[in-house]
N, CA, C, O and CB atoms as a CASP TS submission, in Angstrom:
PFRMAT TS
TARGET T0000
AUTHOR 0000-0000-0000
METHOD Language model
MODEL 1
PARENT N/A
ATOM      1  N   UNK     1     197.220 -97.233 132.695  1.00  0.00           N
ATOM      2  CA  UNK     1     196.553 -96.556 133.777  1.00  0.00           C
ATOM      3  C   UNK     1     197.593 -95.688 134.479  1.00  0.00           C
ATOM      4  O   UNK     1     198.795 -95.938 134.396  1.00  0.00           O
ATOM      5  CB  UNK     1     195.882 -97.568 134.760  1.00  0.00           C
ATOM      6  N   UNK     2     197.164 -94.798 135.082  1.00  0.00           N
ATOM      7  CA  UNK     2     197.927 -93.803 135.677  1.00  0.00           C
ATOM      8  C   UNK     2     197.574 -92.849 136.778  1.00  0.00           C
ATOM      9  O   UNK     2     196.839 -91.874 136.620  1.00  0.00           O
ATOM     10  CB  UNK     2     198.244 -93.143 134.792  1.00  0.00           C
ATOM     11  N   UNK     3     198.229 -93.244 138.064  1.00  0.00           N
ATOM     12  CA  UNK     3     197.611 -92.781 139.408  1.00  0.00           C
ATOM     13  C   UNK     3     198.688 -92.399 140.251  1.00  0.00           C
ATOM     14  O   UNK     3     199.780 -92.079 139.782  1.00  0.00           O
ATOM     15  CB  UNK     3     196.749 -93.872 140.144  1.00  0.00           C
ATOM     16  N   UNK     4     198.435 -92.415 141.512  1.00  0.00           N
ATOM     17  CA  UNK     4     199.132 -92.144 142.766  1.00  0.00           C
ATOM     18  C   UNK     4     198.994 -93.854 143.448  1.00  0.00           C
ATOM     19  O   UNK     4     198.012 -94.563 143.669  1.00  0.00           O
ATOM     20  CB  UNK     4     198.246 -90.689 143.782  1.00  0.00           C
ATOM     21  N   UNK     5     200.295 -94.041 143.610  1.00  0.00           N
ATOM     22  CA  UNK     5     200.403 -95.971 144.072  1.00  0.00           C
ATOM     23  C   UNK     5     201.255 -95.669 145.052  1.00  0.00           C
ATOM     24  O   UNK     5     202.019 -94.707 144.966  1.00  0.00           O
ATOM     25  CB  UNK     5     201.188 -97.398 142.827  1.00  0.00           C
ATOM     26  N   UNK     6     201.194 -96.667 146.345  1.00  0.00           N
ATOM     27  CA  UNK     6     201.577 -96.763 146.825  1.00  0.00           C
ATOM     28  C   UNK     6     200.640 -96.888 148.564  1.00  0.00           C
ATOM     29  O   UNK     6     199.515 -97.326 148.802  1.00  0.00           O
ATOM     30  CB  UNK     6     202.365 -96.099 146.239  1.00  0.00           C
ATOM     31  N   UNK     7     201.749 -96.268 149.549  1.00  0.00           N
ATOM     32  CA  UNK     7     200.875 -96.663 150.740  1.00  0.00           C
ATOM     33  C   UNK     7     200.390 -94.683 150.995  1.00  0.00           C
ATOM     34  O   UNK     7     200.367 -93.865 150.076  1.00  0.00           O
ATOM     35  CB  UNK     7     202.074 -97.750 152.397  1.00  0.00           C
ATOM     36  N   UNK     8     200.112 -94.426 152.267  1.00  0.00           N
ATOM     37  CA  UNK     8     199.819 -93.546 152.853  1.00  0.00           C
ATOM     38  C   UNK     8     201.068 -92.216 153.331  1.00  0.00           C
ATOM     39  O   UNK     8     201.164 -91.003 153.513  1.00  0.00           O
ATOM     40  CB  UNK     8     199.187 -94.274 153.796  1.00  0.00           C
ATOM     41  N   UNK     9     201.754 -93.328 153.351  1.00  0.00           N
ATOM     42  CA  UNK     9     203.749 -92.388 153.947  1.00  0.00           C
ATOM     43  C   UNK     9     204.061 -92.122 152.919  1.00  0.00           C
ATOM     44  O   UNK     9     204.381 -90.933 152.903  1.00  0.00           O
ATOM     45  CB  UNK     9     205.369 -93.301 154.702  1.00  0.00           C
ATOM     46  N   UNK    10     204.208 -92.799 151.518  1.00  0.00           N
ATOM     47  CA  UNK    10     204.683 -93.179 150.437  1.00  0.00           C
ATOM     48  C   UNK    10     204.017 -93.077 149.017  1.00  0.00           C
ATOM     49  O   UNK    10     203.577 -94.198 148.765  1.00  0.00           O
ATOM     50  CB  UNK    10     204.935 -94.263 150.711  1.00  0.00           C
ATOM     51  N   UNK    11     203.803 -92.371 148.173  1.00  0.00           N
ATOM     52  CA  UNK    11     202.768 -92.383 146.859  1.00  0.00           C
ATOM     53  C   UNK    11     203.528 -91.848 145.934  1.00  0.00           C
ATOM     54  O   UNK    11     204.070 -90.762 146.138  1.00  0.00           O
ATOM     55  CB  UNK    11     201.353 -91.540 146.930  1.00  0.00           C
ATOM     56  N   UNK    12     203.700 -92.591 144.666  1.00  0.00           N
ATOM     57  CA  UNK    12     203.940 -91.985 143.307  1.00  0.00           C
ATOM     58  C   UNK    12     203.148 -92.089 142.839  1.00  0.00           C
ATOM     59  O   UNK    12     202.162 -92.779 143.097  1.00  0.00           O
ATOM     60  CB  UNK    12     204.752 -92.276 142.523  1.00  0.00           C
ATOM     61  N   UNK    13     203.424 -91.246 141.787  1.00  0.00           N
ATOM     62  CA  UNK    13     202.455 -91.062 140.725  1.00  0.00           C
ATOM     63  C   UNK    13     203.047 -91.658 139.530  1.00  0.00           C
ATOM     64  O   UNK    13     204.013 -91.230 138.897  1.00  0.00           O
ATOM     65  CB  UNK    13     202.082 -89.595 140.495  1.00  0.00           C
ATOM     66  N   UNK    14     202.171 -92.964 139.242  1.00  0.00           N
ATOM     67  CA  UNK    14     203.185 -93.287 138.261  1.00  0.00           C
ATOM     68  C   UNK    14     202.279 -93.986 136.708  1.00  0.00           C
ATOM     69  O   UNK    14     201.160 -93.488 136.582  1.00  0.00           O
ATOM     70  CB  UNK    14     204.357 -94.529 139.128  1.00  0.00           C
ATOM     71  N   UNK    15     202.586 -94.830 135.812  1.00  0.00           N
ATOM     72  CA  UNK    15     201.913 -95.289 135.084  1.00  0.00           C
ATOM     73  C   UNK    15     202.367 -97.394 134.893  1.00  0.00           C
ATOM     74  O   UNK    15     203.431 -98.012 134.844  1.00  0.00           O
ATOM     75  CB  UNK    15     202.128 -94.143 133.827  1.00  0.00           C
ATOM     76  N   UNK    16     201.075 -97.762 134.848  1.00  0.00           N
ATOM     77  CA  UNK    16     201.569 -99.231 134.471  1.00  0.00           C
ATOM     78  C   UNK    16     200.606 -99.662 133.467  1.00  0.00           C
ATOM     79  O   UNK    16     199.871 -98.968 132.765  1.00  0.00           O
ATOM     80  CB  UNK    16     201.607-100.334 135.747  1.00  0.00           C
ATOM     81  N   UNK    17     200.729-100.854 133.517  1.00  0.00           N
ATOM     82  CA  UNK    17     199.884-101.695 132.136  1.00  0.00           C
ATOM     83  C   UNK    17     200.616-102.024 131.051  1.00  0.00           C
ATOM     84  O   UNK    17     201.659-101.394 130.878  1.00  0.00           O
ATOM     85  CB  UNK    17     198.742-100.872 131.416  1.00  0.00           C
ATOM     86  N   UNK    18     200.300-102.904 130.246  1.00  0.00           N
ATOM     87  CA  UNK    18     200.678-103.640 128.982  1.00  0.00           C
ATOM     88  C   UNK    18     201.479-102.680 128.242  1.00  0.00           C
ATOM     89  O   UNK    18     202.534-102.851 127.631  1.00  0.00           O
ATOM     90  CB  UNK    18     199.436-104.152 128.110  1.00  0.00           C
ATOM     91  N   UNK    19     200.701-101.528 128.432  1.00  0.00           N
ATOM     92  CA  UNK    19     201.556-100.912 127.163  1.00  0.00           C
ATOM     93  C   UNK    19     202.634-100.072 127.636  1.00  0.00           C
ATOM     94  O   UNK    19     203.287 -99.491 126.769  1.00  0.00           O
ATOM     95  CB  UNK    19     200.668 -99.984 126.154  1.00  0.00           C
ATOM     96  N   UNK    20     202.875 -99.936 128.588  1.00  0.00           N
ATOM     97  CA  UNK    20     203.987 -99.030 129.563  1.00  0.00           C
ATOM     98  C   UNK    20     205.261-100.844 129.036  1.00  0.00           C
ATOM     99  O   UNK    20     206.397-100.906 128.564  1.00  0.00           O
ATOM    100  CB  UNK    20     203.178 -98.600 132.252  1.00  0.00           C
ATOM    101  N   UNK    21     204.331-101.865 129.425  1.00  0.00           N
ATOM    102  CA  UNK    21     205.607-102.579 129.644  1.00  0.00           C
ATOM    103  C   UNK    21     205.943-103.134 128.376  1.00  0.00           C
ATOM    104  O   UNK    21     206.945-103.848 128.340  1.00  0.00           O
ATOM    105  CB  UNK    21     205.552-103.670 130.726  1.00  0.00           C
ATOM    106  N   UNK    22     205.254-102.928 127.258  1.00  0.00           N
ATOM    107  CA  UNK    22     205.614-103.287 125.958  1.00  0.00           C
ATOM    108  C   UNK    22     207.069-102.256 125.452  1.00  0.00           C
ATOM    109  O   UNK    22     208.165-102.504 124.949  1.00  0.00           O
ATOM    110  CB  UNK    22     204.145-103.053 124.973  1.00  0.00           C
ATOM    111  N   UNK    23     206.295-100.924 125.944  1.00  0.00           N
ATOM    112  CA  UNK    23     207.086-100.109 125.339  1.00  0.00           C
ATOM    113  C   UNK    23     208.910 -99.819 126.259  1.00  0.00           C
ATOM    114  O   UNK    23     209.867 -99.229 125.756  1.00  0.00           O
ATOM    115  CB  UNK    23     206.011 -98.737 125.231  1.00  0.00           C
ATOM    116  N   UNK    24     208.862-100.360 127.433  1.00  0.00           N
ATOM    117  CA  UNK    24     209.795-100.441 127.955  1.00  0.00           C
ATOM    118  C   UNK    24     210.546-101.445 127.451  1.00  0.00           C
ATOM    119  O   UNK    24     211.768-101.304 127.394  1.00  0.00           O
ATOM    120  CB  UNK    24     209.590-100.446 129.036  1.00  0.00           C
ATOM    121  N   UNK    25     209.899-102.664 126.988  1.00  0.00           N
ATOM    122  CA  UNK    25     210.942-103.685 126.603  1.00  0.00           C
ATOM    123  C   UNK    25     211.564-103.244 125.457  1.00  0.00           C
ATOM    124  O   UNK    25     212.768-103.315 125.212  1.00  0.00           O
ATOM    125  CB  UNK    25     210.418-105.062 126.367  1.00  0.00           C
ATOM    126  N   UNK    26     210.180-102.516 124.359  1.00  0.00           N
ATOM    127  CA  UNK    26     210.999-102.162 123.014  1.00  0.00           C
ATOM    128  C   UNK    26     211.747-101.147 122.985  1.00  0.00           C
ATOM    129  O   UNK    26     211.939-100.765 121.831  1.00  0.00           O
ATOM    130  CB  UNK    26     210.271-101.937 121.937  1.00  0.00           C
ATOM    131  N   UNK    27     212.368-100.410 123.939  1.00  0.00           N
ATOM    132  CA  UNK    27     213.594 -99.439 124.363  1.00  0.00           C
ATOM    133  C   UNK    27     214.754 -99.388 124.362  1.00  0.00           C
ATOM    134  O   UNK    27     215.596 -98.560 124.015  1.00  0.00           O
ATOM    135  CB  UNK    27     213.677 -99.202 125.226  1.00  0.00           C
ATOM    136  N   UNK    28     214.753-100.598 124.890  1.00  0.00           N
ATOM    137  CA  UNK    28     216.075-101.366 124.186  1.00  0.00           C
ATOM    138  C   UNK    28     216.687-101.823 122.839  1.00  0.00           C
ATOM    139  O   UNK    28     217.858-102.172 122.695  1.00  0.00           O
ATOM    140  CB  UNK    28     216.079-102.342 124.591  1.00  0.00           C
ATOM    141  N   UNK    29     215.583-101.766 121.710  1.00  0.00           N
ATOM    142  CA  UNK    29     216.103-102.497 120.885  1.00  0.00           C
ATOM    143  C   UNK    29     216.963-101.611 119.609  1.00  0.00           C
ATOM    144  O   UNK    29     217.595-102.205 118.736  1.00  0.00           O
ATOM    145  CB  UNK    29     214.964-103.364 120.472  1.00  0.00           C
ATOM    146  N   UNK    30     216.834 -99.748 119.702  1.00  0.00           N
ATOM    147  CA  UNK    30     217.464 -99.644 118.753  1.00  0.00           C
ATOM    148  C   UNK    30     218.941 -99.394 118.576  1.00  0.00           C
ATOM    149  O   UNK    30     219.379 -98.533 117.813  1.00  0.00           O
ATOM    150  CB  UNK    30     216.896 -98.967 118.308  1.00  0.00           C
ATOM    151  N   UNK    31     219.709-100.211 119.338  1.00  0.00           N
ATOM    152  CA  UNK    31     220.944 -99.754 119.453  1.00  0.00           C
ATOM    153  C   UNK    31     221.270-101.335 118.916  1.00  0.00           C
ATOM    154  O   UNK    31     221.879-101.537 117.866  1.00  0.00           O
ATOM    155  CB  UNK    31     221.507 -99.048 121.033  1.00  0.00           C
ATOM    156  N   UNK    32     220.911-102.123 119.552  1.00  0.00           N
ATOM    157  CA  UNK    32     221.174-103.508 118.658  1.00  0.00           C
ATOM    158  C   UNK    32     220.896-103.455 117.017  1.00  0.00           C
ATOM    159  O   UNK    32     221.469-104.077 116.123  1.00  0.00           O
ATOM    160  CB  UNK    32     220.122-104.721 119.255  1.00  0.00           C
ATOM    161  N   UNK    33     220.031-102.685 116.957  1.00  0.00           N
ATOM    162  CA  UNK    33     219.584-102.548 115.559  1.00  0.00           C
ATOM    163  C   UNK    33     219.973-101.532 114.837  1.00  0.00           C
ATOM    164  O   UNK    33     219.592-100.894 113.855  1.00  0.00           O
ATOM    165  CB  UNK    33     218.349-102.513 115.452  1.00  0.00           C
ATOM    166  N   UNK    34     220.867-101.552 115.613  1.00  0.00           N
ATOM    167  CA  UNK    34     221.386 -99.735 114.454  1.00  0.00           C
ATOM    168  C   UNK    34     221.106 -98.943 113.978  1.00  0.00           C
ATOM    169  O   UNK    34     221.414 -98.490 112.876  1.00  0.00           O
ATOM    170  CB  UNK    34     221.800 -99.464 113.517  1.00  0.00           C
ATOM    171  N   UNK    35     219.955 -98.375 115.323  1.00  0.00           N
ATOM    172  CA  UNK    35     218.726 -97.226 115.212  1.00  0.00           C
ATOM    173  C   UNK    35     219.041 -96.112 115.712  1.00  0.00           C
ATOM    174  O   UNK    35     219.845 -96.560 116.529  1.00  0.00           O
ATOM    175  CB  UNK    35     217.452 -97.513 115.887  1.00  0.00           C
ATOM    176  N   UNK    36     219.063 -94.817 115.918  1.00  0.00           N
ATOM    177  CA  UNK    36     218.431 -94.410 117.080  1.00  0.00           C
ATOM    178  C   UNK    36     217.268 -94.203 117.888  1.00  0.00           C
ATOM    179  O   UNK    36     216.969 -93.832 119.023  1.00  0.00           O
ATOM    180  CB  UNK    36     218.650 -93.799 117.104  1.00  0.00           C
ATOM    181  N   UNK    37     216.669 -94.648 116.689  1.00  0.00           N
ATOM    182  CA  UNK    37     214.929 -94.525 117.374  1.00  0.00           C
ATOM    183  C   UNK    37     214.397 -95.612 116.791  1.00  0.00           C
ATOM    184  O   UNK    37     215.155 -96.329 116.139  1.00  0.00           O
ATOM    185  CB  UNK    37     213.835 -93.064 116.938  1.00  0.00           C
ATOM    186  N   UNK    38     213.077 -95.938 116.897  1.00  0.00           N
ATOM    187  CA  UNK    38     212.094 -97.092 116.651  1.00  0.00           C
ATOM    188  C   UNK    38     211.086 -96.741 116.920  1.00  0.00           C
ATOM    189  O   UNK    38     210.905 -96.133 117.975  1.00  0.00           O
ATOM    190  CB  UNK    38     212.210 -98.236 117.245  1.00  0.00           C
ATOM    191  N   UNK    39     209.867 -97.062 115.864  1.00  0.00           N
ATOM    192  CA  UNK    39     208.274 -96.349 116.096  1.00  0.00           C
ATOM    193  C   UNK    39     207.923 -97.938 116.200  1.00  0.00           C
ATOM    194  O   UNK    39     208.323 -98.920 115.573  1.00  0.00           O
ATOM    195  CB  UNK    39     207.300 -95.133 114.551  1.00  0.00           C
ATOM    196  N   UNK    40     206.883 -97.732 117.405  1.00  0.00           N
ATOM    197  CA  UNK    40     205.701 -98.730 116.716  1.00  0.00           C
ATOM    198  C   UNK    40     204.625 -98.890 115.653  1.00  0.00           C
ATOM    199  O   UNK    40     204.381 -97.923 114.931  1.00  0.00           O
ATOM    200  CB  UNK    40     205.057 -98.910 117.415  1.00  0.00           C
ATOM    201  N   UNK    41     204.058 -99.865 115.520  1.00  0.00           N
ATOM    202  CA  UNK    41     203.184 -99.346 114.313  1.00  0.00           C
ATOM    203  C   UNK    41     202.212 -98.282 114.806  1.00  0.00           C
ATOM    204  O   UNK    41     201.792 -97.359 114.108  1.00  0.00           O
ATOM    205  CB  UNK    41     202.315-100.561 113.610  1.00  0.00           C
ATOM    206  N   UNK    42     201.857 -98.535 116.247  1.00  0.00           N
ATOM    207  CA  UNK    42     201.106 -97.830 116.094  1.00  0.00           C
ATOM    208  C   UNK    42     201.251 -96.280 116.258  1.00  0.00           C
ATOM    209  O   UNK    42     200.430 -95.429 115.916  1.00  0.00           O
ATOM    210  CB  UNK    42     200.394 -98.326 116.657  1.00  0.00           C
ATOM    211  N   UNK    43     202.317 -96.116 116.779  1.00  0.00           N
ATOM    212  CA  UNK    43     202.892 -94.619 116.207  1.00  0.00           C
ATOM    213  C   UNK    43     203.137 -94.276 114.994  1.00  0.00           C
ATOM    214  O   UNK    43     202.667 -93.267 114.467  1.00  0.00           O
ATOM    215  CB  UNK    43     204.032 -94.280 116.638  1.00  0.00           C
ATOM    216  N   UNK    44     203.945 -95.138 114.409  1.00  0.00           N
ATOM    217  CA  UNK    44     204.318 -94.760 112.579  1.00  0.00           C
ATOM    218  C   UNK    44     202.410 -94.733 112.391  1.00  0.00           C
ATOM    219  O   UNK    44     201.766 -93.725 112.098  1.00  0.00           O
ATOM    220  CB  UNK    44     205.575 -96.635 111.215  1.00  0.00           C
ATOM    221  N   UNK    45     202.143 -95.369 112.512  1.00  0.00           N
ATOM    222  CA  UNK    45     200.884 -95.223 111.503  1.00  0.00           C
ATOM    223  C   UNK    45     200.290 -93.757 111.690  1.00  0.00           C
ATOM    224  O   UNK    45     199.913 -93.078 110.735  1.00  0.00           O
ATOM    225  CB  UNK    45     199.612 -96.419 111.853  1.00  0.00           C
ATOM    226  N   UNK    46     200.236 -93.252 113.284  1.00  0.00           N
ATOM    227  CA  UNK    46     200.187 -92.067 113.766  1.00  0.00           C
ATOM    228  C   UNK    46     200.482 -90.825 112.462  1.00  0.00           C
ATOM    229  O   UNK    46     199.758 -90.082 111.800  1.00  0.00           O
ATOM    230  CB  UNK    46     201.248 -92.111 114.983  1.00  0.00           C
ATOM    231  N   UNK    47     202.419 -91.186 112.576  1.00  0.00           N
ATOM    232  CA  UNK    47     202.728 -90.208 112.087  1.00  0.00           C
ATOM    233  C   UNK    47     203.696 -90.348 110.578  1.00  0.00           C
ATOM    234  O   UNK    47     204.741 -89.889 110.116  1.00  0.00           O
ATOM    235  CB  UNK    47     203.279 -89.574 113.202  1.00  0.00           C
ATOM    236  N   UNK    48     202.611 -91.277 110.193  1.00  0.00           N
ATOM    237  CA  UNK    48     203.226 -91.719 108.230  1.00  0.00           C
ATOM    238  C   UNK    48     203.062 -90.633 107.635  1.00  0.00           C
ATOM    239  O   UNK    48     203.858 -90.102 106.860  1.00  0.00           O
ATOM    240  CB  UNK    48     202.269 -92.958 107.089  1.00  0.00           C
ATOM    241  N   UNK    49     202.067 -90.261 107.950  1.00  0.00           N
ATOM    242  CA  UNK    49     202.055 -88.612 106.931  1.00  0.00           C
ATOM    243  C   UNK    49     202.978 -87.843 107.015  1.00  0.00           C
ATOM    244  O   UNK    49     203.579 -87.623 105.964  1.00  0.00           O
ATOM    245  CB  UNK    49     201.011 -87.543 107.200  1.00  0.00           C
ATOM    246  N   UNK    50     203.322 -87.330 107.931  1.00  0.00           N
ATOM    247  CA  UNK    50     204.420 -86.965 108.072  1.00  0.00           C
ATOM    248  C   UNK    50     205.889 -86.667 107.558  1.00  0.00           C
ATOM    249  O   UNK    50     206.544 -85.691 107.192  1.00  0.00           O
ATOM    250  CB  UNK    50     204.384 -87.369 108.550  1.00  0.00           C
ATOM    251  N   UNK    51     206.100 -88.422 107.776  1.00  0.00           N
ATOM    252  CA  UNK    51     207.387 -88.694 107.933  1.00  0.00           C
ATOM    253  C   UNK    51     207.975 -89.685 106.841  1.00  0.00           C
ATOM    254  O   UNK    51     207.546 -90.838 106.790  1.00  0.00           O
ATOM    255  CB  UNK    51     207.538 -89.186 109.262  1.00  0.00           C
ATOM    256  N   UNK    52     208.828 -89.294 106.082  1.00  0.00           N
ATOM    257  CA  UNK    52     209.210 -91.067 105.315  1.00  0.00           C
ATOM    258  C   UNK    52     209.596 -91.897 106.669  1.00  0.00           C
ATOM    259  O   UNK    52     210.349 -91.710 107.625  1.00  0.00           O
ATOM    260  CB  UNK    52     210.988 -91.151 103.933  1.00  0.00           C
ATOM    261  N   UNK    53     208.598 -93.008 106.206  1.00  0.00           N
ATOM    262  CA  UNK    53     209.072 -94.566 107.096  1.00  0.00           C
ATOM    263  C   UNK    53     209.196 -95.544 106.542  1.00  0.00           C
ATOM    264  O   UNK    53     208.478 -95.905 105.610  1.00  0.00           O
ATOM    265  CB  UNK    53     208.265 -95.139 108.058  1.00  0.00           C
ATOM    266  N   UNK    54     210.599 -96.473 107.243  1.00  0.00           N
ATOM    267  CA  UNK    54     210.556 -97.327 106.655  1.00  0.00           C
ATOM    268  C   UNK    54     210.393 -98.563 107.650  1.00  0.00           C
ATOM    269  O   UNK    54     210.577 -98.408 108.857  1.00  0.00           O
ATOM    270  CB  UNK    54     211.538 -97.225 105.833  1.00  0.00           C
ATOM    271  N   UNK    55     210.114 -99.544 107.215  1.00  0.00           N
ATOM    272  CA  UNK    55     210.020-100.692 107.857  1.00  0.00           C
ATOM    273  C   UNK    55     211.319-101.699 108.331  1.00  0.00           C
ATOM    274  O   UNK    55     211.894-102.409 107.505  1.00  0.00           O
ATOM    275  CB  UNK    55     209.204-101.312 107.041  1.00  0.00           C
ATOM    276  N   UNK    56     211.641-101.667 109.552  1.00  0.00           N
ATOM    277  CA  UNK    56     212.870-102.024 109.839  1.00  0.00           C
ATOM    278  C   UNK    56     212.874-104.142 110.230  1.00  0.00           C
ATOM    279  O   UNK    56     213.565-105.060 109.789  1.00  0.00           O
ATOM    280  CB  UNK    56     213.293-100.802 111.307  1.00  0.00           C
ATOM    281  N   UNK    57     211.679-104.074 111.277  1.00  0.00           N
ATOM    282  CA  UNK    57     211.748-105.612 111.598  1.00  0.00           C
ATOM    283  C   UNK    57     210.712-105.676 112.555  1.00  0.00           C
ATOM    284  O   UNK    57     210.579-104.770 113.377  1.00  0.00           O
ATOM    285  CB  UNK    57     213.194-106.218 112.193  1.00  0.00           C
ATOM    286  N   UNK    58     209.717-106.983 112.522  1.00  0.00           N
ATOM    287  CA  UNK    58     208.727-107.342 113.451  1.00  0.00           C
ATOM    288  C   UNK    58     209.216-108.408 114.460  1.00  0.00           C
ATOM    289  O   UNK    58     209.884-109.436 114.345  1.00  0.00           O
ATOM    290  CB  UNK    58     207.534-107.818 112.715  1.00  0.00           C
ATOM    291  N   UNK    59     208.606-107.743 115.529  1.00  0.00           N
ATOM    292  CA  UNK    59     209.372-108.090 117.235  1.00  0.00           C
ATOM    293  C   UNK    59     208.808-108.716 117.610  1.00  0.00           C
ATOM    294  O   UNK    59     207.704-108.629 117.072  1.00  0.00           O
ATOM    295  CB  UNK    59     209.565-107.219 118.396  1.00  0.00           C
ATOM    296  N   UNK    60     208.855-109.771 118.648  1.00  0.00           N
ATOM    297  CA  UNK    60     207.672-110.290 119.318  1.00  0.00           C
ATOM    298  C   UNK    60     208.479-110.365 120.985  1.00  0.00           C
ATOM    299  O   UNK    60     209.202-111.182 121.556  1.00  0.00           O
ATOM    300  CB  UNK    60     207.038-112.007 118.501  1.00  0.00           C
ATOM    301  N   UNK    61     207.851-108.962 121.346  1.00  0.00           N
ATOM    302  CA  UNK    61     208.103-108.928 122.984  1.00  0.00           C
ATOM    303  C   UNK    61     208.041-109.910 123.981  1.00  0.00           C
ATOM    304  O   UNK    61     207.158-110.733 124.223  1.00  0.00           O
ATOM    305  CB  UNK    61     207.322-108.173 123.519  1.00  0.00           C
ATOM    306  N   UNK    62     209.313-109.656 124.618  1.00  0.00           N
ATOM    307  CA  UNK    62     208.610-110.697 125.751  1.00  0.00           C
ATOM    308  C   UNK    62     207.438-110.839 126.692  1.00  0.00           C
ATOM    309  O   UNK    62     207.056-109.788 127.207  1.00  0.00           O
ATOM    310  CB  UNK    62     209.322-110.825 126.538  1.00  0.00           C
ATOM    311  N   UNK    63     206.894-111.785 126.962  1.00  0.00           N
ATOM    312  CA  UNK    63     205.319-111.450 127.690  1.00  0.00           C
ATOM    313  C   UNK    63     203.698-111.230 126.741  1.00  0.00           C
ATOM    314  O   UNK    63     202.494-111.177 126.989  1.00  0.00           O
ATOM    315  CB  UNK    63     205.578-109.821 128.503  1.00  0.00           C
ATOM    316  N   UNK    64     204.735-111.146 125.409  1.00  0.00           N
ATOM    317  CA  UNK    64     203.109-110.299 124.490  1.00  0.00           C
ATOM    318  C   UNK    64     203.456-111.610 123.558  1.00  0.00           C
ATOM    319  O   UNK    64     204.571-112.071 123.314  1.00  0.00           O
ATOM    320  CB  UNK    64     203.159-108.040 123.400  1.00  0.00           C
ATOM    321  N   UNK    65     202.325-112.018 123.164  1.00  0.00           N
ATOM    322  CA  UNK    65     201.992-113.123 122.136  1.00  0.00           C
ATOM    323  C   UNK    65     202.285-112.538 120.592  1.00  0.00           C
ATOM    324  O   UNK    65     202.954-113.149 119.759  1.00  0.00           O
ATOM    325  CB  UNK    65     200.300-113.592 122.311  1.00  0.00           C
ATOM    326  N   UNK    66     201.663-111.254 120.379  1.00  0.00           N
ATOM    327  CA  UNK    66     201.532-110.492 119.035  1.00  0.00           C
ATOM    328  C   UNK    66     202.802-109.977 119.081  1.00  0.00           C
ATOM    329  O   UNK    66     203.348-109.470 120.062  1.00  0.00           O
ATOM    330  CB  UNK    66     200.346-109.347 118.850  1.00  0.00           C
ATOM    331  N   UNK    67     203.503-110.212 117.359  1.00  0.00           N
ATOM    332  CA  UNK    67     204.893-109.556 117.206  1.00  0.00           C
ATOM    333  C   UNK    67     204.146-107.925 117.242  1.00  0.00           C
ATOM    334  O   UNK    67     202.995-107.512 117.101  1.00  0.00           O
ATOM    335  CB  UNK    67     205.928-110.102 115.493  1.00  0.00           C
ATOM    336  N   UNK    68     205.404-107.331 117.494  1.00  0.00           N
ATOM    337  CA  UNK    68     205.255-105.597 117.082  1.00  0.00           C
ATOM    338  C   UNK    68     206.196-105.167 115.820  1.00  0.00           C
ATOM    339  O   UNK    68     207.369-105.469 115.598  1.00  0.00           O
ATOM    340  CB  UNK    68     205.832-104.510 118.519  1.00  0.00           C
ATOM    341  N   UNK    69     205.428-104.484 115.184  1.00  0.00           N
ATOM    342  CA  UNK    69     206.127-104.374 113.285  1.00  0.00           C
ATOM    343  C   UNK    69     206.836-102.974 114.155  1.00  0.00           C
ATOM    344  O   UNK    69     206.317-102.343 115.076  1.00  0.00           O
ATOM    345  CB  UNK    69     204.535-103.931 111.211  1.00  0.00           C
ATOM    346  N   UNK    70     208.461-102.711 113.375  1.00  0.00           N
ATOM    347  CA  UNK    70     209.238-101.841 114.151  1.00  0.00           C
ATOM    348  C   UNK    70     209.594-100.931 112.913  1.00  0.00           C
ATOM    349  O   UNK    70     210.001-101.470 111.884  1.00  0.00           O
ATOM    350  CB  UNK    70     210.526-102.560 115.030  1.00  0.00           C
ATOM    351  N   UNK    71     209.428 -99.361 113.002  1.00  0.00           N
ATOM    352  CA  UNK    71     209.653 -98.779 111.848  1.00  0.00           C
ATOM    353  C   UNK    71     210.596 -98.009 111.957  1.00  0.00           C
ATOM    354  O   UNK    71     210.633 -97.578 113.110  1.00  0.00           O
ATOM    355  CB  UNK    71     208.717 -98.218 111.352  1.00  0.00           C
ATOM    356  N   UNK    72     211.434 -97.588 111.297  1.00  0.00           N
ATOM    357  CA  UNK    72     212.414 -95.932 111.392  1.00  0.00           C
ATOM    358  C   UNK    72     212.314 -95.097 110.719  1.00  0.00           C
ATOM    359  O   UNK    72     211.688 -95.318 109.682  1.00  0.00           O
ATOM    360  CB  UNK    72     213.719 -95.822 111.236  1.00  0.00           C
ATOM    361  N   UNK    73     212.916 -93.597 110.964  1.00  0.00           N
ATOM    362  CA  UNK    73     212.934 -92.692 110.048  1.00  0.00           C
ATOM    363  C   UNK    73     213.643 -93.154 108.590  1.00  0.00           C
ATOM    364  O   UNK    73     214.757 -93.679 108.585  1.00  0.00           O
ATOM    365  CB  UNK    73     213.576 -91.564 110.695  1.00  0.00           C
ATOM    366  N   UNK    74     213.181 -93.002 107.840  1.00  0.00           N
ATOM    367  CA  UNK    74     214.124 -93.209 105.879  1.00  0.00           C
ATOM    368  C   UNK    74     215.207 -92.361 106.201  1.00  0.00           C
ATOM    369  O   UNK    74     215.114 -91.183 106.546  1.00  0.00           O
ATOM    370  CB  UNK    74     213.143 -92.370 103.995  1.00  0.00           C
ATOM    371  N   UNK    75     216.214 -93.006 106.072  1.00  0.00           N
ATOM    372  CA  UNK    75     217.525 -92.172 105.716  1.00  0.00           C
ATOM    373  C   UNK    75     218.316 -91.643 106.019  1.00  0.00           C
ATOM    374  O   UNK    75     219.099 -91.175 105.192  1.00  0.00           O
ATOM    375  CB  UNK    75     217.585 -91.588 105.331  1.00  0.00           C
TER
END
């Protein structure tokens, strides 16, 4: 979701929900992993046509029950 939060003196405009905070946790992970980047599936799946992908490692975020399958560019 994505609005103006806050009080009356004070308002951003900002975004929250599950998937803001999924994707913040998985932000971190490609430097441990010797990435520079990391798709989710549901981006790679987005953009497989595309792109060679390969399948790097399935995550299971903190807070989220379901692992997340983690992909990178081939090569």
């Amino acid at each position: 979701m994505c609005a103006n939060i806050g009080s009356r003196t004070r308002l951003d405009f900002t975004v929250i929900g599950p998937a803001v905070n999924r994707a913040g946790r998985l932000q971190t992970l490609p430097k441990p992993l010797g990435r520079t980047e990391l798709l989710s599936c549901a981006f790679a799946d987005f953009v497989e046509s595309d792109f060679d992908l390969e399948r790097v490692v399935e995550y299971t975020v903190r807070g989220f029950n379901d692992p997340t399958e983690l992909f990178a560019f081939h090569g």
